[in-house]
C-alpha positions as a Markdown table, in Angstrom:
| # | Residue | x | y | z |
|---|---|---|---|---|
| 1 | Unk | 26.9 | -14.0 | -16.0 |
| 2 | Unk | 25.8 | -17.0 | -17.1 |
| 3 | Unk | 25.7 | -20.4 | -15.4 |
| 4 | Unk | 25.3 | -23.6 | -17.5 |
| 5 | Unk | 25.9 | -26.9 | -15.7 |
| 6 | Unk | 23.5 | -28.7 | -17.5 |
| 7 | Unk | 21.7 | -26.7 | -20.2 |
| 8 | Unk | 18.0 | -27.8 | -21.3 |
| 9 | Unk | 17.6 | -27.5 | -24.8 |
| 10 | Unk | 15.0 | -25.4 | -26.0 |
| 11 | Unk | 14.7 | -23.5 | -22.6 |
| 12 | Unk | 16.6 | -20.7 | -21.9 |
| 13 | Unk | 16.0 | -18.4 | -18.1 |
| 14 | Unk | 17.1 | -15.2 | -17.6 |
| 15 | Unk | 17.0 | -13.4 | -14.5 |
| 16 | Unk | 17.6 | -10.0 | -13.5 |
| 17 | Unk | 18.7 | -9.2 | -10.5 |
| 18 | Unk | 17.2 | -5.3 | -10.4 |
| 19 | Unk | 20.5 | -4.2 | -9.2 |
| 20 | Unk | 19.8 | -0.5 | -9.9 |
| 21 | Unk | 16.2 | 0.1 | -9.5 |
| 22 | Unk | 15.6 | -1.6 | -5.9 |
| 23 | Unk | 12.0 | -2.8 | -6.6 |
| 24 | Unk | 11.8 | -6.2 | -6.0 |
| 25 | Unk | 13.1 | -7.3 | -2.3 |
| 26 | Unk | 15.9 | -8.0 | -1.3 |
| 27 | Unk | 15.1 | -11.5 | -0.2 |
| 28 | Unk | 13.3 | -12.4 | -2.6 |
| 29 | Unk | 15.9 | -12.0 | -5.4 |
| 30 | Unk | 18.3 | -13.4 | -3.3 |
| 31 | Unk | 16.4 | -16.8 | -2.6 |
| 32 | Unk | 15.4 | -17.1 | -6.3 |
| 33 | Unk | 19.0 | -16.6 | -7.6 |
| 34 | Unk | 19.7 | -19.3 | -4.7 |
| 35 | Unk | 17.4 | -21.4 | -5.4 |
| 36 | Unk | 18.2 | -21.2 | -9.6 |
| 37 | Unk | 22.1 | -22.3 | -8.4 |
| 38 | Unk | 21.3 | -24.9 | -6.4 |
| 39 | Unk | 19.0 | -26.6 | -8.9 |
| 40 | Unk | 21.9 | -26.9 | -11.1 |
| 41 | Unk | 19.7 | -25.4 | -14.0 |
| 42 | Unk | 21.1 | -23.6 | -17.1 |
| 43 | Unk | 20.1 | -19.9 | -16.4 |
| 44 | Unk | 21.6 | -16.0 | -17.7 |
| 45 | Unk | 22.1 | -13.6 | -14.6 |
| 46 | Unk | 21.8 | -9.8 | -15.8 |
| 47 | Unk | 22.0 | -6.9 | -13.0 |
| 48 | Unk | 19.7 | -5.0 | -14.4 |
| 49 | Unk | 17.3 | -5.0 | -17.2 |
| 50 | Unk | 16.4 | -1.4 | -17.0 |
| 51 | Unk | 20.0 | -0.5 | -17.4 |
| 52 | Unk | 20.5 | -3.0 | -20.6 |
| 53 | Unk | 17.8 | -1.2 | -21.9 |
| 54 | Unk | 18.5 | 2.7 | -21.4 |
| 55 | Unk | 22.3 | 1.5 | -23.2 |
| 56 | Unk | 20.5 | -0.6 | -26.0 |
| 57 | Unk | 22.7 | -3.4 | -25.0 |
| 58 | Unk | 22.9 | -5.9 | -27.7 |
| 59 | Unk | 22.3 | -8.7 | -25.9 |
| 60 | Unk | 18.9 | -8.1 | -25.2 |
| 61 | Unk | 18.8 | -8.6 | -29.1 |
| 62 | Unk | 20.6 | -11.8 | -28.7 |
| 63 | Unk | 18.0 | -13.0 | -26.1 |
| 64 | Unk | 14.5 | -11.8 | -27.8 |
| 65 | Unk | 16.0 | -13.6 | -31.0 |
| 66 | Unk | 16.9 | -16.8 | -29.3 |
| 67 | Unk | 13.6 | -17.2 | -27.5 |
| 68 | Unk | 12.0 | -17.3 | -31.2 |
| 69 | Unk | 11.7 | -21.1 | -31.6 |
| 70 | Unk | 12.4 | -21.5 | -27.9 |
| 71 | Unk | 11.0 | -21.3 | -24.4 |
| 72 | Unk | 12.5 | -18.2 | -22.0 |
| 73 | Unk | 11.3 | -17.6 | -18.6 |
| 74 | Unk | 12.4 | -14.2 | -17.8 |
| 75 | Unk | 12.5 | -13.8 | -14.0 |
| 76 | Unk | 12.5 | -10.0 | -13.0 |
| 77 | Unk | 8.9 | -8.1 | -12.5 |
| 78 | Unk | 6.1 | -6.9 | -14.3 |
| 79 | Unk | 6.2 | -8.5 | -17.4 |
| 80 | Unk | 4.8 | -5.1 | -19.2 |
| 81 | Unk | 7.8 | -3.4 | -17.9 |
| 82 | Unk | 9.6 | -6.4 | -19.0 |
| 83 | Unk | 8.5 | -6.6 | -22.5 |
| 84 | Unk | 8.6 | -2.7 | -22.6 |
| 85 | Unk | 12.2 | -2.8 | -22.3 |
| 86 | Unk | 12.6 | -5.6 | -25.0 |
| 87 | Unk | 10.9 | -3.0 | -27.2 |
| 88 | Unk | 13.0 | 0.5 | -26.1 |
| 89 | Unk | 15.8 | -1.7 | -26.7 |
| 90 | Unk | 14.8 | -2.2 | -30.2 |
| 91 | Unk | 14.7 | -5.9 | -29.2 |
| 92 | Unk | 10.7 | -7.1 | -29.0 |
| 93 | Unk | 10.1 | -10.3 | -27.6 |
| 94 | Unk | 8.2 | -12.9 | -29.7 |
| 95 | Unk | 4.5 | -13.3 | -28.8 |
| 96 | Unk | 4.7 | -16.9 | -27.7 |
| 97 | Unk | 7.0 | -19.0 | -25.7 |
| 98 | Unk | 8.2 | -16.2 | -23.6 |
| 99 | Unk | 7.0 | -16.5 | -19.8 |
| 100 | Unk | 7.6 | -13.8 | -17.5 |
| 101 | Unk | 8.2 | -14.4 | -13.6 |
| 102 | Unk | 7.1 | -11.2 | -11.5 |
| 103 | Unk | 9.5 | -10.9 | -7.9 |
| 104 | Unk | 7.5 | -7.7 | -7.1 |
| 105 | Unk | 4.6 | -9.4 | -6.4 |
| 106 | Unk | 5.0 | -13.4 | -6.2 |
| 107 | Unk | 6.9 | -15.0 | -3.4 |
| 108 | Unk | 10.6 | -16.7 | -4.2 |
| 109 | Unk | 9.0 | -20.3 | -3.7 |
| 110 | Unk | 6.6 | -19.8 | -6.0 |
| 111 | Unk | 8.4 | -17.6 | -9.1 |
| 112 | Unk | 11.3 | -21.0 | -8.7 |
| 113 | Unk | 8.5 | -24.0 | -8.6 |
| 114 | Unk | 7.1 | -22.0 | -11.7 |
| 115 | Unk | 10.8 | -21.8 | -13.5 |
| 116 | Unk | 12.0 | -24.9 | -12.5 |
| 117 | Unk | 8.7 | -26.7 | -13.4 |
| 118 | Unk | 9.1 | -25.4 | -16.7 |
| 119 | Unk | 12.6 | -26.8 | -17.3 |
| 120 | Unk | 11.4 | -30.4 | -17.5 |
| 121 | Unk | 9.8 | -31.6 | -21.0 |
| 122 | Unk | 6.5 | -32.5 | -19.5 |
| 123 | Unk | 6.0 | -29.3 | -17.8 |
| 124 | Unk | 7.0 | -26.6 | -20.7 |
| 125 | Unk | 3.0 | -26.2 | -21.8 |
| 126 | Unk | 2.4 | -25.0 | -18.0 |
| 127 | Unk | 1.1 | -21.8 | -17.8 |
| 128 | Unk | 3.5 | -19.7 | -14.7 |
| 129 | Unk | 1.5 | -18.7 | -11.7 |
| 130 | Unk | 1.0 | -14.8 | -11.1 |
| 131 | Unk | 0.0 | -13.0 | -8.4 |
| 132 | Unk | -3.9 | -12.7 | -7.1 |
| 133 | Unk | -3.7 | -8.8 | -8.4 |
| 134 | Unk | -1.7 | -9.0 | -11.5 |
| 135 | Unk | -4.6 | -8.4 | -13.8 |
| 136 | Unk | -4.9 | -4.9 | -12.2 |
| 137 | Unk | -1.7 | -4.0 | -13.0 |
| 138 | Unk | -2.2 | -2.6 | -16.4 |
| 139 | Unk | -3.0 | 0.4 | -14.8 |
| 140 | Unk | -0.3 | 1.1 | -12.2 |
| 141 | Unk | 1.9 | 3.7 | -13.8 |
């Protein structure tokens, strides 16, 4: 699904709506795919990243090749799951200009003021906010 009103060139967001999984709440995705509609931003919808993945869908390709010269924000949750399944999918993400936008562990408000901070020119160097305990994720299995 994809919903372009008003794209932003050289920005691209992509957000997974964990359809399958169930790991990110409930309101939380729901407010963020809210809140990316009603900003009237350009922005991909998948269900489920996890499933593009485990099929190899070629879009993923499509996506980790277009954010090579160009911003993505990927809004789903932990970004080394994220990029993980870039990788299974035989579709790794470029090392730069590629922000990921956790819903596990950072509040609606917060993953949309990162995203839609981002989509305006002056704003693309921010670094996104994470949570307080992201750091510590490397270990959780």
């Amino acid at each position: 699904m994809s919903h372009d009103p008003h794209a932003h060139p050289g920005r691209r967001i992509l957000y997974c709506h964990c359809a399958f999984a169930r790991v990110v709440p409930e309101e939380v995705k729901a407010r963020v795919l809210e809140g990316l509609a009603d900003a009237d931003v350009a922005f991909d919808a998948v269900p489920d990243l996890c499933e593009l993945a485990a099929h190899q869908d070629p879009s993923l390709e499509r996506l980790a090749a277009a954010a090579d010269g160009t911003e993505l924000d990927i809004v789903a949750c932990y970004p080394r799951a994220v990029k993980w399944l870039f990788h299974a999918a035989n579709s790794p993400l470029p090392e730069e200009g590629v922000r990921i936008h956790n819903m596990r562990t950072t509040e609606a408000e917060a993953v949309l003021a990162d995203v839609l901070t981002a989509t305006t020119p002056q704003a693309q160097a921010s670094e996104p906010t994470t949570a307080p305990n992201d750091s510590a994720l490397e270990t959780d299995p």
